[in-house]
N, C-alpha and C positions, 0 to 999 in steps of 0.2 A: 687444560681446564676449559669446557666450554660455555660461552658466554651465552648462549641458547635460550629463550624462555621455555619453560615447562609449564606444562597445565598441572591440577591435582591430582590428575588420575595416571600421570609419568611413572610415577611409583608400581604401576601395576600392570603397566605394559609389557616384562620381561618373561612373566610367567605366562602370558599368554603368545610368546615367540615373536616379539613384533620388531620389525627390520625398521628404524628411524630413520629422517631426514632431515635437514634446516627445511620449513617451509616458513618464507618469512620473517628472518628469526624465531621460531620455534622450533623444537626438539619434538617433531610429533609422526606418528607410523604412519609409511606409506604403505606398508600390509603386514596381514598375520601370517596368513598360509600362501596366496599368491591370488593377485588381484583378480583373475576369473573365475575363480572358485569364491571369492566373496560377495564379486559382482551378482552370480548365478544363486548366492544364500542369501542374499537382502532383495532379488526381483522375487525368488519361490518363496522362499522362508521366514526369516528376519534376518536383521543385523543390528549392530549396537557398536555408534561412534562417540568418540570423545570430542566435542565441536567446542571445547572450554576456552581454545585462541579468538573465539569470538567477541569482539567488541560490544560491550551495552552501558548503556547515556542515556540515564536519565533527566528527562525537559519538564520541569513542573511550576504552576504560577499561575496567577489569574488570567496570563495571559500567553501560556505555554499554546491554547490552539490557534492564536492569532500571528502567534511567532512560527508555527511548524506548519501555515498556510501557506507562509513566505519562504520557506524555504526549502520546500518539498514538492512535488509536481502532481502528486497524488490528493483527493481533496478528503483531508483530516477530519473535516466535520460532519465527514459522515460515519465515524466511527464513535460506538459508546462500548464504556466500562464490558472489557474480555473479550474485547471483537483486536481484529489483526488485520491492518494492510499491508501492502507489497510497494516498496515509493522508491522515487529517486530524490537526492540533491545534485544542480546542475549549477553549474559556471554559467555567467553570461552571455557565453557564446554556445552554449545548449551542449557543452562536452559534460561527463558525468563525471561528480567526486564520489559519487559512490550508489550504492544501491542496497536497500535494506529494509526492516519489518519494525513495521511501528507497533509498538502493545498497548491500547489504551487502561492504564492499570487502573484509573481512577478517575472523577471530574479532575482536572485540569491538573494531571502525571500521565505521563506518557516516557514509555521504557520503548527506548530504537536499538535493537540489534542489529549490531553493522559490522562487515568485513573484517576481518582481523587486523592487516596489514594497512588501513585506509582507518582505524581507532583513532588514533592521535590527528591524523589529517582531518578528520571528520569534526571531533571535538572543536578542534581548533578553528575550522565554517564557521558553528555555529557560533564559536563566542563570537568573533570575528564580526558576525553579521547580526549581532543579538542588541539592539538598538533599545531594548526596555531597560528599568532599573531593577534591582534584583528582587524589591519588592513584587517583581510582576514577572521576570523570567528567571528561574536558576539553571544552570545544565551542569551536570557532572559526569563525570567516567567512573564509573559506578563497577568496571570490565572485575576489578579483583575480586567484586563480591559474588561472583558467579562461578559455580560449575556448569558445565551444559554438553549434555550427552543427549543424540541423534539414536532413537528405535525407530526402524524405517523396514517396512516388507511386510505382509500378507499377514501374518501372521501377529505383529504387534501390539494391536489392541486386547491380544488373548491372551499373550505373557505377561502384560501389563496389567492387565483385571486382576491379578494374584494379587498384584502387591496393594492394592485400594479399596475401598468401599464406594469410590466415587466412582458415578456408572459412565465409562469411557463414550460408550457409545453416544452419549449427550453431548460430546465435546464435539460440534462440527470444524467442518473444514475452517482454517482461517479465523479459529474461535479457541479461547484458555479458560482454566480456573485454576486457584487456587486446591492443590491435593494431598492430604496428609497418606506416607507411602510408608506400608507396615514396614517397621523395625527401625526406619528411619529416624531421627526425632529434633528432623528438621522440615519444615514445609518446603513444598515445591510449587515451582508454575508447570503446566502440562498442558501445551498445547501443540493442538493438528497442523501441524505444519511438518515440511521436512527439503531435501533438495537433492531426491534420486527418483521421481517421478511416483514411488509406491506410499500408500498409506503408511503413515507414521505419527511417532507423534516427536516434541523436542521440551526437555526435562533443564528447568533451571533450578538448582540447588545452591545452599550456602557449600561454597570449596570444602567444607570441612567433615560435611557429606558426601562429596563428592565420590574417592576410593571404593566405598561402603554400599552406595547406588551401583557404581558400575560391575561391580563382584557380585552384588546381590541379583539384576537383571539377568546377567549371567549364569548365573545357579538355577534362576528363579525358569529361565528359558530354553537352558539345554536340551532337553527333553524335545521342545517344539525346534531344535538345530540351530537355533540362535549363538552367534558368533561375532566376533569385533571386528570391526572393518574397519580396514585403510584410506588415506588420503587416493591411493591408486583408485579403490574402485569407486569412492565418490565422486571422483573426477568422470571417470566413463559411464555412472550412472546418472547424474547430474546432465552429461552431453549427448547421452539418446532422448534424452526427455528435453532435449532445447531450452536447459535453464541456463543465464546468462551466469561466464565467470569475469568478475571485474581483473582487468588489466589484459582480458582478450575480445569477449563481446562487448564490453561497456571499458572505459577509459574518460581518459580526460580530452581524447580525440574522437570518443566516439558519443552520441548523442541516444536517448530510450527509442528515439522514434528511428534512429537509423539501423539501430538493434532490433524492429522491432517492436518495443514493449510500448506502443502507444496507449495498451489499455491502462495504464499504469498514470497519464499524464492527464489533467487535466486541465485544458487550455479552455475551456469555458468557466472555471470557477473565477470569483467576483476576486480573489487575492493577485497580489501581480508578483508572483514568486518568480526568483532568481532565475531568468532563463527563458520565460516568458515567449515573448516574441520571436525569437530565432524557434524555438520548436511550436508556437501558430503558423508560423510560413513553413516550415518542413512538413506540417500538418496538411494545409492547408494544399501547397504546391506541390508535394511529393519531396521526398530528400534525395539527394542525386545520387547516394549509394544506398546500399539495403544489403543485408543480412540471410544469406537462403544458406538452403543443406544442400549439399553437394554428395554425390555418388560415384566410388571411382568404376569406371569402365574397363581400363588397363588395371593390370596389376600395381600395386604400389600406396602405401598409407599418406594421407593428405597432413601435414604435422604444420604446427601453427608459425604461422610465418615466411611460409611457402606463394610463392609471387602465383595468381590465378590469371593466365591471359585467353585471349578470343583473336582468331586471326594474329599471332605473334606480338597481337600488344596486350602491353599488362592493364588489367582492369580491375586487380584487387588482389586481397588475399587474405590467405586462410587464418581461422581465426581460432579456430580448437578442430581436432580428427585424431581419430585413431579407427581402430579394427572395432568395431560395436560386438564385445562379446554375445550378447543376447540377438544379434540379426546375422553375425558372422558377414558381416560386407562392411568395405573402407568406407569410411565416410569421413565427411566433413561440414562446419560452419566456415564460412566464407563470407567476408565485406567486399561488395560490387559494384560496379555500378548499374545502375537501375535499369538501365535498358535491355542487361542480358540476363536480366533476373528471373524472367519465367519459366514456370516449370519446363522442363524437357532441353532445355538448350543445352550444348554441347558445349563445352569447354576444356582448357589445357593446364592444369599445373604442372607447375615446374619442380620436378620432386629431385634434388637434386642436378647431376647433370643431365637427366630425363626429361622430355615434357609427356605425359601420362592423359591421357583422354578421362573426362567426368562428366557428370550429367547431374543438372538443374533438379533436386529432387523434394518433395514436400519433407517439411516440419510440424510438428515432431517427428524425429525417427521410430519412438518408442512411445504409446501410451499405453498405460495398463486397462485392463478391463474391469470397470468397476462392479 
């Protein structure tokens, strides 16, 4: 018997041929047909994932944006009612607990979609750090009342016009509304967001629609070759396009600015958020390791965890790689340090008992053409 979580839409991943895995404790496909062939229908086409292990916490209160000032590194108050930012929360010592999308659903409610596996660690920050009375902050795990399936590829917004009245195209980047979705008759949030680099959008429903949505995109998309994607190819689409995955770009040992994601941070806003000073002086002084794409030279796949050295000493190492189906070249993310960071430099991973030649290469690997 397995002890596994399921999402709602578990029930209907058999008919469509899907090979499972524990991710995290979940029971969730890491492909239908095989992850290059998915990879290759969500960059040309569409796809359509099940993303329902997703964590969502709702922060609401008079003084929910005074509380998510403090403890977010992104600045809150510049978002109103169906606008989306991109934040972190950090430890003290500027490591990351997590990384995630704040939704402002209303004056002072705000819905944070965060990581799956980092749900209950994250909840548990905030109370932790929630210094108001309930009169003024509530936070909940709100995670059961959610389905949430990923439309992501080219084609998206035009399978998705079927099922609405509501003109997609007004939905910008980083922007929701509320969408009533024929045959449905439950309401959804439908916003532009996604994490495989291609336009998309991410559909939250009550669980109870959930089955019902996923069947119906399905039917509704066939025709434009829309198909259900795996954890496999989210993964390799997600890492041509240089989006960070927590517990390899980002951790509790790694910092936004050391990843990277300074645009995300802001150390000039007037709040003195958890984290503060240790990422001003990273800011400020440079952080002594950094984050770049890596290209191998020698034959052989860069896999995460793999020692990267310069002159036979080790000076970091790989942080997500695999074979980029959409560029067919090894590649990899790598934590450095700083000095042999720039582009072109040469360097050694240790692939095994190999040491393999690579080269310092620009990020992103993949950007689509808008």
């Amino acid at each position: 018997m397995s002890n596994l979580k399921r999402t709602p839409i578990f029930s209907e991943y058999e008919k469509y041929g899907a090979k499972t895995i524990d991710f995290g404790g979940w029971d969730l496909p890491v492909q239908f047909s095989s992850i290059k062939h998915e990879h290759e229908v969500t960059r040309t086409k569409a796809g359509l994932f099940d993303v329902s292990h997703m964590g969502e916490i709702i922060v609401k209160g008079p003084k929910s944006l005074a509380f998510l000032q403090q403890m977010t590194t992104n600045d809150v108050a510049k978002l109103s009612p169906k606008r989306i930012q991109y934040t972190f929360m950090c430890y003290p010592d500027g490591g990351t607990v997590d990384d995630f999308v704040v939704y402002m659903i209303d004056e002072e409610e705000y819905l944070l979609v965060v990581n799956a596996a980092n749900t209950d660690k994250d909840y548990e920050w905030l109370v932790k750090n929630n210094h108001y009375s309930d009169a003024e902050v509530t936070i909940d795990n709100v995670s059961k009342d959610y389905a949430q399936l990923a439309l992501q590829g080219p084609l998206s917004e035009e399978i998705l016009q079927n099922l609405t009245d509501t003109n997609l195209s007004e939905i910008k980047f980083f922007r929701f509304e509320n969408v009533a979705l024929s045959s449905i008759d439950k309401p959804a949030i439908v916003s532009r967001t996604g994490y495989t680099g291609e336009d998309g959008f991410e559909i939250y429903i009550d669980p109870s629609a959930g089955p019902e949505l996923w069947n119906l995109l399905l039917e509704t998309g066939k025709e434009k070759g829309l198909e259900p994607i795996g954890l496999g190819a989210r993964d390799t689409l997600r890492f041509e396009s240089n989006l960070a995955l927590y517990g390899q770009e980002l951790s509790k040992d790694i910092s936004p600015i050391e990843a990277g994601l300074g645009f995300a941070v802001k150390i000039n806003k007037q709040a003195d958020f958890i984290g503060k000073q240790v990422l001003q002086n990273q800011v400020g002084n440079g952080p002594n390791r950094k984050l770049v794409g890596i290209e191998m030279i020698d034959k052989g796949i860069p896999r995460h965890g793999y020692a990267v050295l310069k002159d036979q000493e080790e000076i970091g190492y790989i942080t997500s790689g695999t074979q980029s189906p959409t560029l067919e070249k090894n590649l990899g993310l790598a934590m450095i340090q700083t000095e042999f960071a720039e582009e072109g430099t040469e360097l050694t991973i240790q692939v095994r008992k190999r040491e393999l030649r690579a080269v310092v290469v620009k990020t992103p690997f993949y950007k689509r053409q808008k």
